[in-house]
C-alpha positions as CSV (number, residue, x, y, z in Angstrom):
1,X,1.2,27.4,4.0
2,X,-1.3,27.1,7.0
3,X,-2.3,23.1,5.4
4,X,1.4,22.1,5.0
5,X,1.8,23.1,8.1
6,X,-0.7,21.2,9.6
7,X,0.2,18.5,7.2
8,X,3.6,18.3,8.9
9,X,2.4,18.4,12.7
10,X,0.0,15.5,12.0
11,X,2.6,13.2,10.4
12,X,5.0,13.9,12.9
13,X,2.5,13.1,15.8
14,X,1.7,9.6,13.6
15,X,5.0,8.9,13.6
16,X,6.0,9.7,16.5
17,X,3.2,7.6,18.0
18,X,4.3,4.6,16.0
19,X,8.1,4.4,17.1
20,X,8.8,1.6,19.1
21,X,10.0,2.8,22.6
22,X,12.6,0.9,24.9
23,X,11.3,-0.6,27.8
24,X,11.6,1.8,31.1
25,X,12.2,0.3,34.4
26,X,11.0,1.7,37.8
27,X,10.7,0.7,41.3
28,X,8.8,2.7,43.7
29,X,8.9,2.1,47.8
30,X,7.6,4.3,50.6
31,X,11.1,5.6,53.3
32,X,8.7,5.4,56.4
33,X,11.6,7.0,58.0
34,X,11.9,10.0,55.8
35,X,8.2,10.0,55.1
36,X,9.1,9.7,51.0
37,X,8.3,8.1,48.3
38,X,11.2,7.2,45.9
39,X,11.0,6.1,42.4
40,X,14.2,4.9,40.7
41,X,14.3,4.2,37.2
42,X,16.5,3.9,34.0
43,X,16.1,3.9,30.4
44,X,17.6,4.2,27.4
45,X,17.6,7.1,24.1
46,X,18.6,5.7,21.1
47,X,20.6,8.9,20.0
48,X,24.0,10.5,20.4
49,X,25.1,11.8,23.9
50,X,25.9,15.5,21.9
51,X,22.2,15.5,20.2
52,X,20.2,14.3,24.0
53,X,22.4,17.5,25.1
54,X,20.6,19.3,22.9
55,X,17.1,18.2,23.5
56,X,17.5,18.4,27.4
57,X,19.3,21.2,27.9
58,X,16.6,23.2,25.7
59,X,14.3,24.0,29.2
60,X,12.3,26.6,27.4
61,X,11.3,24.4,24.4
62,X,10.1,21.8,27.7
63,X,6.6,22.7,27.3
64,X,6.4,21.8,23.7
65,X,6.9,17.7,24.3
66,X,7.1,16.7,28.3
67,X,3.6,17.0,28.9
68,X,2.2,15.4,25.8
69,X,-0.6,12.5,27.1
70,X,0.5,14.1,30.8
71,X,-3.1,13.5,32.0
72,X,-3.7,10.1,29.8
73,X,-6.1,9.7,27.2
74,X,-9.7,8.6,26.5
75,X,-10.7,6.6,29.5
76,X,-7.1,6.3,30.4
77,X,-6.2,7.5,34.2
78,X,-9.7,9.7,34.7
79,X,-9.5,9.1,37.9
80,X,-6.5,10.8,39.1
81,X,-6.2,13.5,42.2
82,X,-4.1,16.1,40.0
83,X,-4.5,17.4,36.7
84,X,-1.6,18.8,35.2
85,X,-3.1,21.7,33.1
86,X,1.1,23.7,32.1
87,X,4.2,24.1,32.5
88,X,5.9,27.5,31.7
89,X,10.2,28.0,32.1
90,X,11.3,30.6,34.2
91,X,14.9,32.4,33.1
92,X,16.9,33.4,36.0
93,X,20.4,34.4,36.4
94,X,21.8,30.9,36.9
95,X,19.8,28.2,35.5
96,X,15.6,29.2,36.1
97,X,13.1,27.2,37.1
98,X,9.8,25.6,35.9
99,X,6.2,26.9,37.1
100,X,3.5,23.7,37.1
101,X,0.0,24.9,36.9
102,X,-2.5,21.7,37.6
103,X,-5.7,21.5,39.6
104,X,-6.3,18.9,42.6
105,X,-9.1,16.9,42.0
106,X,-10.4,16.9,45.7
107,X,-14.1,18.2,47.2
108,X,-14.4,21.0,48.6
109,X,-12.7,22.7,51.0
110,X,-9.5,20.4,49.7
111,X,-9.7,20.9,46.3
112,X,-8.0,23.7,44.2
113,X,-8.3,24.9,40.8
114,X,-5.1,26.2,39.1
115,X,-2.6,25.4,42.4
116,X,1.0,26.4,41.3
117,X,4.5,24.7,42.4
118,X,7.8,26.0,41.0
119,X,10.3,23.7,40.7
120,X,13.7,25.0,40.5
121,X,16.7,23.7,38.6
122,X,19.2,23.3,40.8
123,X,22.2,21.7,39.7
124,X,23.1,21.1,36.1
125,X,26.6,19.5,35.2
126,X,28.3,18.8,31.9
127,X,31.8,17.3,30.9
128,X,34.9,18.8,31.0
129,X,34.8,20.5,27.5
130,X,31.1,21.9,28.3
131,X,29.6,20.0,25.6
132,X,28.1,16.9,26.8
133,X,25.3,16.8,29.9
134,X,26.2,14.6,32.8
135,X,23.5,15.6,35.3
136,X,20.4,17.6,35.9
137,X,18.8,18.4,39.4
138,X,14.8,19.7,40.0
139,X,14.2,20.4,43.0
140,X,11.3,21.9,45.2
141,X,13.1,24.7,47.2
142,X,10.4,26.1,48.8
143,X,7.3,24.5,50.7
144,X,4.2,25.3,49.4
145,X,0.6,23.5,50.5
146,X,0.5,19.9,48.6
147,X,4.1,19.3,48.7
148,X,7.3,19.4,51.4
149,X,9.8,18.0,49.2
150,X,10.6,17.4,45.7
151,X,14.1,16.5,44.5
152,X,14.4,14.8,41.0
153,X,18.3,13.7,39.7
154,X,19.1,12.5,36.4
155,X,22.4,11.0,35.4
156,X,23.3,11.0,31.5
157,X,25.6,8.0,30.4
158,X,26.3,7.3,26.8
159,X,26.6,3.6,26.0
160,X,28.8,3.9,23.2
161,X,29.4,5.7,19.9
162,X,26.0,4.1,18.5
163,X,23.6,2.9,21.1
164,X,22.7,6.2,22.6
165,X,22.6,7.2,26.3
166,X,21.0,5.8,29.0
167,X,19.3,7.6,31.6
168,X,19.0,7.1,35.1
169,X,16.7,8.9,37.9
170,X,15.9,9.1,41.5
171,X,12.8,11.1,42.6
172,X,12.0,11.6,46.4
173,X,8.7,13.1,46.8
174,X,7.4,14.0,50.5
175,X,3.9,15.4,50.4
176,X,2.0,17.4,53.1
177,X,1.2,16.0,55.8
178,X,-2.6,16.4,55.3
179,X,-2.6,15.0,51.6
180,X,-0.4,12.0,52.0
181,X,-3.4,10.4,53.4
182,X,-4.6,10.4,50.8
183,X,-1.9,8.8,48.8
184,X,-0.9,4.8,49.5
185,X,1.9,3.2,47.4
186,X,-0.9,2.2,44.8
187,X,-2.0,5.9,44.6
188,X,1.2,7.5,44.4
189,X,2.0,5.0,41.7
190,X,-1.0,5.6,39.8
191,X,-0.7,9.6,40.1
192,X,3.0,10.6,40.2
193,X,5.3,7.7,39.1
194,X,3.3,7.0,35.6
195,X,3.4,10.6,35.2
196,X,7.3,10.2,35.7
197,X,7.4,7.3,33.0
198,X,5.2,9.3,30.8
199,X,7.7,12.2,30.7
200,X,10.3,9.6,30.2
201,X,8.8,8.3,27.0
202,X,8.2,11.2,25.6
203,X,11.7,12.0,25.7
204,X,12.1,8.8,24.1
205,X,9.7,9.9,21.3
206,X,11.6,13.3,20.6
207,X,14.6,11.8,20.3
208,X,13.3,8.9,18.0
209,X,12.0,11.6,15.5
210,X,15.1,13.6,16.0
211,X,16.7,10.5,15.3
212,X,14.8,9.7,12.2
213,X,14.7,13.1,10.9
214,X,18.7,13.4,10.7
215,X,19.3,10.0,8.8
216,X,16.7,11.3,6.0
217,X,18.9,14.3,5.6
């Protein structure tokens, strides 16, 4: 039972790996005026609005796909300032929130092992007949030492009855005052967008194999 198992996870993580991925577009500035970065992006899931519902909606299963790769792989981004090490959902009475647990990757007395932010979900809207999910808000509600402001908004659209939904998001990020020297456009880019991009395609791969596991049925 135990092989089979393990049988299973490693095919799915070979085939997962091999699914093409559509191409996801960003552009990053720096609001001088609001002291922000912003990173706007769209892509597109090649599966029905109903079963991206499904797959997004699911915030406690979160931690078992968005941070695949989240800190790169051999070689691959080694020199970032954060390391994300979890991420565990948080129930509430409305919609919970999510609790980050990373280190940052500064010397002493700026660095911290095991730093926590929780990110709250804040708005989440679906259409008319409750079935189908429109729009999802993360936000940072409360200060906290690395970070002022966080807001993340996704929009869902579906295409059409085959080509699958695209997604669109703006994340504004303001960072303390004392750490955003540390971060220039290039730094930001290389630390916190890719990470964005990263979660992005693994959304892409979970709904790929999703995908592909439905049309073998």
């Amino acid at each position: 039972m135990i092989i089979t198992f393990s049988r299973t996870v490693v095919l799915f993580f070979i085939v997962s790996l091999s699914l093409p991925l559509m191409a996801i577009n960003t552009d990053t500035y720096y609001d001088k005026e609001k002291q922000s970065f912003i990173t706007e992006a769209n892509f597109k899931v090649d599966l029905s609005h109903h079963a991206l519902t499904r797959i997004v909606a699911d915030f406690a299963n979160y931690n078992r796909w968005a941070l695949d790769r989240i800190n790169g792989e051999s070689n691959e981004k080694s020199n970032v300032l954060t390391h994300v090490n979890s991420v565990k959902y948080l129930p509430d009475e409305q919609w919970g929130s999510f609790l980050l647990n990373f280190d940052l990757q500064l010397i002493w007395p700026l660095g911290h092992r095991g730093a926590t932010i929780n990110y709250q979900i804040t708005n989440v809207k679906y259409s008319e007949d409750g079935k189908l999910l429109e729009k999802l808000t993360i936000a940072l509600t409360e200060k906290n030492f690395t970070t002022r402001e966080f807001i993340l908004d996704l929009e869902f659209s579906p295409i059409d009855s085959r080509s699958g939904v695209e997604i669109n998001f703006t994340c504004r990020t303001r960072l303390a005052a004392w750490l955003d020297i540390f971060f220039s456009l290039k730094r930001y880019r290389h630390d916190i967008e890719w990470r964005l991009v990263r979660v992005a395609e693994n959304l892409q791969r979970v709904a790929d194999n999703r995908r592909r596991l439905a049309t073998e049925q």
